[in-house]
PyMOL Python script that loads the backbone (N, CA, C, O; Angstrom):
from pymol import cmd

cmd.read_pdbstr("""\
ATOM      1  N   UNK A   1       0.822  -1.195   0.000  1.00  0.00           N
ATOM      2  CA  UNK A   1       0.000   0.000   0.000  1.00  0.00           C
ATOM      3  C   UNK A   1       0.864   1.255   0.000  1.00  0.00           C
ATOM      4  O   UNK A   1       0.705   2.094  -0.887  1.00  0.00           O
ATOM      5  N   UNK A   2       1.751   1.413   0.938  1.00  0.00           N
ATOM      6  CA  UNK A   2       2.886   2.656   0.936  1.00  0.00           C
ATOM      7  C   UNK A   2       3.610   2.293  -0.094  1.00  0.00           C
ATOM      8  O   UNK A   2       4.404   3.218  -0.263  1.00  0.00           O
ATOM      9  N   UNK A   3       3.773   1.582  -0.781  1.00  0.00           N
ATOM     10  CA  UNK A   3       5.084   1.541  -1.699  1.00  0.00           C
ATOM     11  C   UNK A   3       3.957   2.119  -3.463  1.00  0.00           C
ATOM     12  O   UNK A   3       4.334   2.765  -4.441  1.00  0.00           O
ATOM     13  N   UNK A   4       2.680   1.544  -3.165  1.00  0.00           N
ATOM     14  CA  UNK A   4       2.120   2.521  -3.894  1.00  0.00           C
ATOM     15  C   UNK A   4       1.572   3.701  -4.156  1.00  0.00           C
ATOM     16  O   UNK A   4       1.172   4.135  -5.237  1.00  0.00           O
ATOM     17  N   UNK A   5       1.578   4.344  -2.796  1.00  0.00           N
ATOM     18  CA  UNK A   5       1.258   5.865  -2.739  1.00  0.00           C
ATOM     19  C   UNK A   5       2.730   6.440  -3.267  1.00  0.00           C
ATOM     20  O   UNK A   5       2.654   7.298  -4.147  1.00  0.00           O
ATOM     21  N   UNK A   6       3.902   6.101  -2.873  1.00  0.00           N
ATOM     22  CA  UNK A   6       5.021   6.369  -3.044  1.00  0.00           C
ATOM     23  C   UNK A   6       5.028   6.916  -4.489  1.00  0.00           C
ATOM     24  O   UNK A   6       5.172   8.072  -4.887  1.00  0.00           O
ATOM     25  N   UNK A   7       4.803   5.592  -5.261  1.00  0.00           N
ATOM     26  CA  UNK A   7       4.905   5.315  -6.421  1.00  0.00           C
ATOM     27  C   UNK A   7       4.007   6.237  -7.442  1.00  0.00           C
ATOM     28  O   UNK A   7       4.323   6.458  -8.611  1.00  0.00           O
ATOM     29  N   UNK A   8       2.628   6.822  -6.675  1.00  0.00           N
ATOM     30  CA  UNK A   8       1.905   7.243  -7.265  1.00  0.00           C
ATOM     31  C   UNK A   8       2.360   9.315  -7.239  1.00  0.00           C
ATOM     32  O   UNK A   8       2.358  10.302  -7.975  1.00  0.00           O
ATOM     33  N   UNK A   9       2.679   8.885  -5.836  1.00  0.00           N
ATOM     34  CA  UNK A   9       3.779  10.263  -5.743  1.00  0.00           C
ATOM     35  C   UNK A   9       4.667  10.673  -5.887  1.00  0.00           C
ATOM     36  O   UNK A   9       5.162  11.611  -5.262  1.00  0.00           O
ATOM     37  N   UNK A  10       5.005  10.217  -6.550  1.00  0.00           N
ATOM     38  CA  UNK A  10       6.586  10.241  -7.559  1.00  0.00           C
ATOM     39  C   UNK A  10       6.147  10.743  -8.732  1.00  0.00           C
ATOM     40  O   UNK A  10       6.539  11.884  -8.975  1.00  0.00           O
ATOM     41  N   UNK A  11       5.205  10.047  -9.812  1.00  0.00           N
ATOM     42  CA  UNK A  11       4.595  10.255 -11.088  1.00  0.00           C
ATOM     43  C   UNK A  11       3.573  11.611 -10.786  1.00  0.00           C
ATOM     44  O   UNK A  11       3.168  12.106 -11.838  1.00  0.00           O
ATOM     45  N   UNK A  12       3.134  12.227  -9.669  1.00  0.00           N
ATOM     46  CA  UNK A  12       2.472  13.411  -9.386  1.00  0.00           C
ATOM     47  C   UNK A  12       3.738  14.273  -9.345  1.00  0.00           C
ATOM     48  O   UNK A  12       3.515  15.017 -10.299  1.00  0.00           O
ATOM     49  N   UNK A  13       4.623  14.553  -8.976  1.00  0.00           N
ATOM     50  CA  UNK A  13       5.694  15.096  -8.852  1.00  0.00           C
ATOM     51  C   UNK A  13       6.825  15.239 -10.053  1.00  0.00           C
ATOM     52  O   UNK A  13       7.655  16.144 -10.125  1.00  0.00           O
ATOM     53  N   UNK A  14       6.674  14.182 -10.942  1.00  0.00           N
ATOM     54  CA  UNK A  14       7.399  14.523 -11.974  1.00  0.00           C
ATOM     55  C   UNK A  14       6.789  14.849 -13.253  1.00  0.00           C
ATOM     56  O   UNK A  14       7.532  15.078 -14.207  1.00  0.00           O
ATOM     57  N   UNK A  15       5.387  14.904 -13.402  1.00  0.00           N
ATOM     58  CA  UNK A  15       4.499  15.677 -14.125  1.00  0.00           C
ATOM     59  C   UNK A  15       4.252  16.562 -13.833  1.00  0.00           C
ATOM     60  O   UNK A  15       3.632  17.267 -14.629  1.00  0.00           O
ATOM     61  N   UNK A  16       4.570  17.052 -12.566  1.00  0.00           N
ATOM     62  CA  UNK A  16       3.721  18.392 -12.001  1.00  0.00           C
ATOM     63  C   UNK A  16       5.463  19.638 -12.418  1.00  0.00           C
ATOM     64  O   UNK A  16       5.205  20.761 -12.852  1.00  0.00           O
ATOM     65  N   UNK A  17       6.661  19.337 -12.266  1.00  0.00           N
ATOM     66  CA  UNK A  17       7.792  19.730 -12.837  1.00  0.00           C
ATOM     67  C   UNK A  17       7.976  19.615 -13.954  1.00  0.00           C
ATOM     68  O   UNK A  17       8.953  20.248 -14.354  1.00  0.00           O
ATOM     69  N   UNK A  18       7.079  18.677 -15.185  1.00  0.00           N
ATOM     70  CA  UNK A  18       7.562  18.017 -16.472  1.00  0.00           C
ATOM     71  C   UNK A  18       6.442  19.569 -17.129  1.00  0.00           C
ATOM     72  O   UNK A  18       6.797  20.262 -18.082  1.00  0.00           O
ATOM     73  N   UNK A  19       5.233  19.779 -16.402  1.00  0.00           N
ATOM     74  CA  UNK A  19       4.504  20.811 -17.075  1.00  0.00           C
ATOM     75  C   UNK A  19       5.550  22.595 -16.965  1.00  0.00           C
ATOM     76  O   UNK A  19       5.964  23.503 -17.685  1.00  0.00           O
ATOM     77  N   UNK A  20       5.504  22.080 -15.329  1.00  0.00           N
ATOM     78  CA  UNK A  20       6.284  23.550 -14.928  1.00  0.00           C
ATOM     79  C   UNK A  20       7.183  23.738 -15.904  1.00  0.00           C
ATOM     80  O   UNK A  20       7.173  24.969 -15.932  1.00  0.00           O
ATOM     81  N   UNK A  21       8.109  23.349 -16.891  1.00  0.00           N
ATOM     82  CA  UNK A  21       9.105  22.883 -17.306  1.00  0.00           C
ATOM     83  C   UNK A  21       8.536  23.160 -18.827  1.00  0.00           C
ATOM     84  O   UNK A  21       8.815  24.237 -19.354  1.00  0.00           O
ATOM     85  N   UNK A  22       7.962  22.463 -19.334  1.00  0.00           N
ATOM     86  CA  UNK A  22       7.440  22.802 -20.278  1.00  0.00           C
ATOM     87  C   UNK A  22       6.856  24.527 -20.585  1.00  0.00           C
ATOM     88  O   UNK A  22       7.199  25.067 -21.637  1.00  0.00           O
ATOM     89  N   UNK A  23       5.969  25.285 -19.576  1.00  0.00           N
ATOM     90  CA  UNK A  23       5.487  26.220 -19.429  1.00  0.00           C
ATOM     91  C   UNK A  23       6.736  27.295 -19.207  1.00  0.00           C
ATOM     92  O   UNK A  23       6.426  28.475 -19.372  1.00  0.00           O
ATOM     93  N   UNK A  24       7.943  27.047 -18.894  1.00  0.00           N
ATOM     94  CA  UNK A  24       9.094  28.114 -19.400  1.00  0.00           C
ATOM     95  C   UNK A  24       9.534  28.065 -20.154  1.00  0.00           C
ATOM     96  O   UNK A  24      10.193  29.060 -20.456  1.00  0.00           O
ATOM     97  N   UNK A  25       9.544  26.950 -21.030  1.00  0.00           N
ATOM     98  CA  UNK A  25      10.337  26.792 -22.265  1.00  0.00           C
ATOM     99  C   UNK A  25       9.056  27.414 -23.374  1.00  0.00           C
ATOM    100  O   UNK A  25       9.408  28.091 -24.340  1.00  0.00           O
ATOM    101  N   UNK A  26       7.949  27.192 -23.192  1.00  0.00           N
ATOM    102  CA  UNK A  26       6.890  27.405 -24.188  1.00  0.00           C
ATOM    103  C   UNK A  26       6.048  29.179 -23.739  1.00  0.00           C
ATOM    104  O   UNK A  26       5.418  29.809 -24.589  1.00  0.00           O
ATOM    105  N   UNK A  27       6.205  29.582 -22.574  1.00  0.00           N
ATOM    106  CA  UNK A  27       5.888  31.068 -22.254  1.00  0.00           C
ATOM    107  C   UNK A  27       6.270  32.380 -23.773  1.00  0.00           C
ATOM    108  O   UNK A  27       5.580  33.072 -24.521  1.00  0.00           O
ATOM    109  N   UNK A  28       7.777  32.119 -23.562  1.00  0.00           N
ATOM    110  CA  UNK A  28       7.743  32.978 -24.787  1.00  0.00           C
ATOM    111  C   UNK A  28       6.769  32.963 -25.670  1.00  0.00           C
ATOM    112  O   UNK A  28       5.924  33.857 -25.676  1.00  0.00           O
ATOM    113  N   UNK A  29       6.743  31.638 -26.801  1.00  0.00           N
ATOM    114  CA  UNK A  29       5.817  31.479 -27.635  1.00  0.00           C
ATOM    115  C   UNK A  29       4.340  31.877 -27.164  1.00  0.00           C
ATOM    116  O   UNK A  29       3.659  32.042 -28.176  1.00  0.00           O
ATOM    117  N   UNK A  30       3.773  32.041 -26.277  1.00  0.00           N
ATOM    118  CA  UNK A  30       2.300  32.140 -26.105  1.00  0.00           C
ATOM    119  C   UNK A  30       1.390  30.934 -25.589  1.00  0.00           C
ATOM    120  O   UNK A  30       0.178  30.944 -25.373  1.00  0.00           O
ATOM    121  N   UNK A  31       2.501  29.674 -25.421  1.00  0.00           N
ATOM    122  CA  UNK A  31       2.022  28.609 -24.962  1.00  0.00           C
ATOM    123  C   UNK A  31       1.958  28.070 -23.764  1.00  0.00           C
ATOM    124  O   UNK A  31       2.942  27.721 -23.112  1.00  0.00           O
ATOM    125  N   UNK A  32       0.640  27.962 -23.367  1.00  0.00           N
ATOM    126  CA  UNK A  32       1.231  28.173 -21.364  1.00  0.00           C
ATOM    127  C   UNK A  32      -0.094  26.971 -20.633  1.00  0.00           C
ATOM    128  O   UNK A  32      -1.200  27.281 -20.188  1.00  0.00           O
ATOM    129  N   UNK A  33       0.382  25.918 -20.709  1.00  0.00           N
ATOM    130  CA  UNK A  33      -0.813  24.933 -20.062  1.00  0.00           C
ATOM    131  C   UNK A  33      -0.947  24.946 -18.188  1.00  0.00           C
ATOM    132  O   UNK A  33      -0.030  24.443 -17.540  1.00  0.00           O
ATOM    133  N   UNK A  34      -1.765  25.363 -17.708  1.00  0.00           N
ATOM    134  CA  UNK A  34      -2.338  25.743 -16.930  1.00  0.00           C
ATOM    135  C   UNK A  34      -1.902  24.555 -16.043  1.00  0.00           C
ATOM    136  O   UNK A  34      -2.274  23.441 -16.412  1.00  0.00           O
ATOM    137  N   UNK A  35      -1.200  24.647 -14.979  1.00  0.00           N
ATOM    138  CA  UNK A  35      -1.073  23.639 -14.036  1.00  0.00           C
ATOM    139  C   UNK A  35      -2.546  23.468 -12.672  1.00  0.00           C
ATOM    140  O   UNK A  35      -2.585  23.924 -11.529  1.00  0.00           O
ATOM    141  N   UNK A  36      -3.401  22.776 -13.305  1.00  0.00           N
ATOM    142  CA  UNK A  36      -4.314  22.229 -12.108  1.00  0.00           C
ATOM    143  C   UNK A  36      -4.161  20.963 -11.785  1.00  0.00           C
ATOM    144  O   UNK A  36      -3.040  20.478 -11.934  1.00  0.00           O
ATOM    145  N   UNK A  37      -5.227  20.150 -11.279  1.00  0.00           N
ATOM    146  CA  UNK A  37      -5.315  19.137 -10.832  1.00  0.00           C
ATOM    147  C   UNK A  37      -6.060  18.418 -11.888  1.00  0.00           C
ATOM    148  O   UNK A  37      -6.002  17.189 -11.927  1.00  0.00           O
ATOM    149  N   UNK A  38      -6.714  19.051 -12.696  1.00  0.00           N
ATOM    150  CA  UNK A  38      -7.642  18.393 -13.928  1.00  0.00           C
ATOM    151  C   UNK A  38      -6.244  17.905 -15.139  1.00  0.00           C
ATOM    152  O   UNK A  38      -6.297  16.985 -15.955  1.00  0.00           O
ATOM    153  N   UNK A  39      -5.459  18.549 -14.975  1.00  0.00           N
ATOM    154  CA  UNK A  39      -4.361  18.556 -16.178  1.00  0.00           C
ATOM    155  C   UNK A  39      -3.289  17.285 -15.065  1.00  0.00           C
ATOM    156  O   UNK A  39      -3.360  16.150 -15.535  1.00  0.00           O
ATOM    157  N   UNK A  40      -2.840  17.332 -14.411  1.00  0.00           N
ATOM    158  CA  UNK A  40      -2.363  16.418 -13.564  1.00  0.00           C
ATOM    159  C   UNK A  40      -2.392  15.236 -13.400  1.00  0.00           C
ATOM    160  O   UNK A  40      -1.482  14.421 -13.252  1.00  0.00           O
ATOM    161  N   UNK A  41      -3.909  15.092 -13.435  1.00  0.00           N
ATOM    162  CA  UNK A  41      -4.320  13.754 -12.999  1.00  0.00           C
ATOM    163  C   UNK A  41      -4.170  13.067 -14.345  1.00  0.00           C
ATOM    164  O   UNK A  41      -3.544  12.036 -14.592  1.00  0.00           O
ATOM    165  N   UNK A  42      -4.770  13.732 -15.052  1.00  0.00           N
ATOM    166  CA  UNK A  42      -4.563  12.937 -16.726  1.00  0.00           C
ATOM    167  C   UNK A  42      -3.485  12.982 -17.296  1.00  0.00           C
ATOM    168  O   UNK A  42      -3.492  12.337 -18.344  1.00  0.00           O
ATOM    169  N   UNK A  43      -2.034  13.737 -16.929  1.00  0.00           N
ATOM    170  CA  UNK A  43      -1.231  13.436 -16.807  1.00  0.00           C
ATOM    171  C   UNK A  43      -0.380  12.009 -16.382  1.00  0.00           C
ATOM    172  O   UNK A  43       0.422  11.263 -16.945  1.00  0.00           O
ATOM    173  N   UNK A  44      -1.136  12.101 -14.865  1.00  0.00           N
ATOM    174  CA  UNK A  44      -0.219  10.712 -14.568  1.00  0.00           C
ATOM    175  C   UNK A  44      -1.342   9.564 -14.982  1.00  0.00           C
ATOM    176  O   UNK A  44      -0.847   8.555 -15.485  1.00  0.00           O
ATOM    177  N   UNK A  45      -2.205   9.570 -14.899  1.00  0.00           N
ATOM    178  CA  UNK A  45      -3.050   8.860 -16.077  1.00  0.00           C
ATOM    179  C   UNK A  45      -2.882   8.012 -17.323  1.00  0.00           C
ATOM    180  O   UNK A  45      -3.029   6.811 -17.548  1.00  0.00           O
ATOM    181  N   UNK A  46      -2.469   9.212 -18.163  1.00  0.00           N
ATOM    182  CA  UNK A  46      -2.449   8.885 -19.461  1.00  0.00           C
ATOM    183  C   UNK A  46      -1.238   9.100 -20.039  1.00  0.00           C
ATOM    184  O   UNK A  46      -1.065   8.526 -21.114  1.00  0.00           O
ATOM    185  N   UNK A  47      -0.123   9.943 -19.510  1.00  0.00           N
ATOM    186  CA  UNK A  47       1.414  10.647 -19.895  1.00  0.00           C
ATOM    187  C   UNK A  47       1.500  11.435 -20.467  1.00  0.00           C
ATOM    188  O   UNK A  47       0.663  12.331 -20.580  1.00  0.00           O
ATOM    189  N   UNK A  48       2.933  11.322 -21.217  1.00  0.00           N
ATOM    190  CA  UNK A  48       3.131  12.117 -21.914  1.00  0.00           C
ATOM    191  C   UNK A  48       1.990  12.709 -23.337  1.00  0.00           C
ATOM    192  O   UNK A  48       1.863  13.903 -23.606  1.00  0.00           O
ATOM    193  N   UNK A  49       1.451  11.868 -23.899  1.00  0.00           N
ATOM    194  CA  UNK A  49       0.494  12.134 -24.990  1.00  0.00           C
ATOM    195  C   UNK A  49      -0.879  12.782 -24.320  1.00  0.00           C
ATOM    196  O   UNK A  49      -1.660  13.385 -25.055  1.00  0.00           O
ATOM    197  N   UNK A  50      -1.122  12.655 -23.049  1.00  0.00           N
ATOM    198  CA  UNK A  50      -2.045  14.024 -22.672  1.00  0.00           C
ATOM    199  C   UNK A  50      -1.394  15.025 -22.969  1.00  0.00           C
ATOM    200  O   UNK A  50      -2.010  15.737 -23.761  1.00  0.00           O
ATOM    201  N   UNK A  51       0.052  15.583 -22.551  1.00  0.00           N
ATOM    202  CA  UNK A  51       0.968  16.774 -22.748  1.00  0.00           C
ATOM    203  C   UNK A  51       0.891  17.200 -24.098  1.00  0.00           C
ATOM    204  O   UNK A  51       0.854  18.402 -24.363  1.00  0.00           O
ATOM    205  N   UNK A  52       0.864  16.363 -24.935  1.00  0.00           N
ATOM    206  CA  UNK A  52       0.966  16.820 -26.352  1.00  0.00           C
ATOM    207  C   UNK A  52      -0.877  16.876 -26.797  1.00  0.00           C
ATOM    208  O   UNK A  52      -1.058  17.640 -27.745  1.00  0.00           O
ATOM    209  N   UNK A  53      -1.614  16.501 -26.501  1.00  0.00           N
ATOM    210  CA  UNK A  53      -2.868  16.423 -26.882  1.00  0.00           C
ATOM    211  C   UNK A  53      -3.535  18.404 -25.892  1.00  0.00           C
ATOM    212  O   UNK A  53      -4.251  19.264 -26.407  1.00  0.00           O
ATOM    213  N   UNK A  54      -3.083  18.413 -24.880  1.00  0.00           N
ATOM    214  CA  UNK A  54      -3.286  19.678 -24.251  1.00  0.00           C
ATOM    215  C   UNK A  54      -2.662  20.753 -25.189  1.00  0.00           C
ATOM    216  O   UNK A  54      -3.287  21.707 -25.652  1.00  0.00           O
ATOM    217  N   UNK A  55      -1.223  20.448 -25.429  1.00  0.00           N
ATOM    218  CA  UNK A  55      -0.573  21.230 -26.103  1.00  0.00           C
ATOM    219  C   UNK A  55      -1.405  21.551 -27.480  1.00  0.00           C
ATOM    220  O   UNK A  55      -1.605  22.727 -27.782  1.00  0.00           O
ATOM    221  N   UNK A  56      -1.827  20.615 -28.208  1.00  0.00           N
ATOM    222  CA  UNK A  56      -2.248  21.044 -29.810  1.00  0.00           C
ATOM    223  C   UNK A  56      -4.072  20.850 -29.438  1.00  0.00           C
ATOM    224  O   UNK A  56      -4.862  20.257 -30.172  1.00  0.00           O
ATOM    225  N   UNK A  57      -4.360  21.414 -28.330  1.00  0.00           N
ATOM    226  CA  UNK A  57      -6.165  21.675 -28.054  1.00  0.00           C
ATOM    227  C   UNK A  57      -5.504  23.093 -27.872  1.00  0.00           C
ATOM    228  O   UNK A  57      -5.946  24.023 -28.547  1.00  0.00           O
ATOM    229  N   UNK A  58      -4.522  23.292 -27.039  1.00  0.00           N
ATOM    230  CA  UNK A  58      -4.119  25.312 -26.923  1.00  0.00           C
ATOM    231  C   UNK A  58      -3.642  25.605 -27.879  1.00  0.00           C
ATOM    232  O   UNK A  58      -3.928  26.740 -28.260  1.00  0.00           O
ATOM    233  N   UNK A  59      -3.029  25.077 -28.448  1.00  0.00           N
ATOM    234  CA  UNK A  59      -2.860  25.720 -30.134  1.00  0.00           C
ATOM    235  C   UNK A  59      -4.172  26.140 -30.955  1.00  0.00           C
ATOM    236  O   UNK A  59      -4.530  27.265 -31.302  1.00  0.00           O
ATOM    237  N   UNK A  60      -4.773  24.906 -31.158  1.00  0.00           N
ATOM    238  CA  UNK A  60      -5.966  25.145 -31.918  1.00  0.00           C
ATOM    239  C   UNK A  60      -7.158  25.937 -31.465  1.00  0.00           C
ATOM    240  O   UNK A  60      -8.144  26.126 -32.178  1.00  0.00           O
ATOM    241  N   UNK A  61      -7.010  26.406 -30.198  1.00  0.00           N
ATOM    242  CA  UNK A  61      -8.623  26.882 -29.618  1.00  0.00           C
ATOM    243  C   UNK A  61      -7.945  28.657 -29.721  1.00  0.00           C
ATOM    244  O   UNK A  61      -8.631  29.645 -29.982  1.00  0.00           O
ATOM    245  N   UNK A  62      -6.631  28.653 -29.469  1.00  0.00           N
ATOM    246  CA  UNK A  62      -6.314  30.267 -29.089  1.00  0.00           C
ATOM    247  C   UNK A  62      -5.114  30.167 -29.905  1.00  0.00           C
ATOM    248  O   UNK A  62      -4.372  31.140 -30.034  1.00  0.00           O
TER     249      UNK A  62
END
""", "prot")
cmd.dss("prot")
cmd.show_as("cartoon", "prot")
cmd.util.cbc("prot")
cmd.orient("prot")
């Protein structure tokens, strides 16, 4: 049970830096995905291809 909260808090933590991270490198450009808990969860969810699926829904909407 602890070795899976661990586990699950690890992957919250390195998505939650993988966006932060993304959002300075992409600020200049105008590209800035909103760090909540809705973007997070489907993050550690689903991965990296939520990141890119968020990314080209903010492209296309704005």
């Amino acid at each position: 049970m602890l070795k899976n909260f661990f586990g699950l808090f690890k992957k919250v933590i390195f998505y939650v830096l993988l966006l932060y991270s993304f959002n300075l490198v992409a600020a200049p450009m105008g590209i800035i995905v909103p760090i909540n808990l809705v973007t997070v969860i489907s993050l550690v969810l689903l991965g990296v291809p939520a990141l890119f699926s968020f990314i080209l829904i903010i492209v296309l909407m704005f």
